[in-house]
C-alpha positions in Angstrom: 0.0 0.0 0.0 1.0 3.6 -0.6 0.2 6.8 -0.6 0.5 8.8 -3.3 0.9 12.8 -3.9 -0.3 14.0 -7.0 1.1 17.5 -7.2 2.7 17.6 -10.4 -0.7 15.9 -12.3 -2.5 18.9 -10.9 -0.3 21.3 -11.5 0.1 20.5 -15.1 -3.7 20.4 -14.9 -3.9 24.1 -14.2 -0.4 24.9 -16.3 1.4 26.5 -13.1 4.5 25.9 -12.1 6.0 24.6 -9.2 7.6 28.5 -8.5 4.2 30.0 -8.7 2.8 27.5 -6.4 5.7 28.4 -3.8 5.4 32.1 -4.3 1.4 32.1 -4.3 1.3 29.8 -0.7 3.9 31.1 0.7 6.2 27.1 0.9 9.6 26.8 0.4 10.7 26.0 -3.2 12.7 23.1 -2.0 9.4 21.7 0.0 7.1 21.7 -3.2 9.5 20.4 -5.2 9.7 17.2 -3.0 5.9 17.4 -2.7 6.1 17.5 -6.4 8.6 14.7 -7.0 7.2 12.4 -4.3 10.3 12.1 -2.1 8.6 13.4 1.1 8.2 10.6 4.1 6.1 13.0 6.4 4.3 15.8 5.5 3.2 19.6 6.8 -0.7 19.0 6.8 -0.5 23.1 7.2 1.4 22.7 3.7 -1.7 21.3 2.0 -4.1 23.2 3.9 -2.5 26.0 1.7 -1.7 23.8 -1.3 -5.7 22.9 -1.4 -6.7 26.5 -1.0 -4.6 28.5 -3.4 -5.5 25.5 -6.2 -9.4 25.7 -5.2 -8.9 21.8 -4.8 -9.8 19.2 -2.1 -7.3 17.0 -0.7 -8.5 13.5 -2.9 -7.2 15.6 -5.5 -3.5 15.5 -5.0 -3.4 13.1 -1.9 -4.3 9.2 -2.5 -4.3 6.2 -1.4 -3.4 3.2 -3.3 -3.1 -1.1 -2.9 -0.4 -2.6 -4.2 
């Protein structure tokens, strides 16, 4: 089972880049492009809380769960 983060599908859904996304929420660069890339172990639920609100998205959208 894991847990999948679907930031750069939904970013490329709305054709923004991962520096707008930092600049408009305010996250490090370096953070959303981990986020971006998948190579976070934990993350900042604050971080999504802003994520979800400057994309006008809910969480299912770039947060999943999938069996292997």
């Amino acid at each position: 089972m894991a847990i999948r983060i679907l930031l750069s599908r939904k970013l490329g859904e709305m054709r923004w880049t991962q520096s707008e996304l930092a600049r408009k929420t305010g996250i490090r660069p370096n953070t959303i492009n981990e986020l971006y890339h998948e190579l976070v172990d934990r993350v900042n639920l604050e971080h999504f809380n802003k994520i979800c609100t400057v994309l006008n998205c809910d969480l299912s959208e770039i947060l999943i769960w999938e069996k292997d």
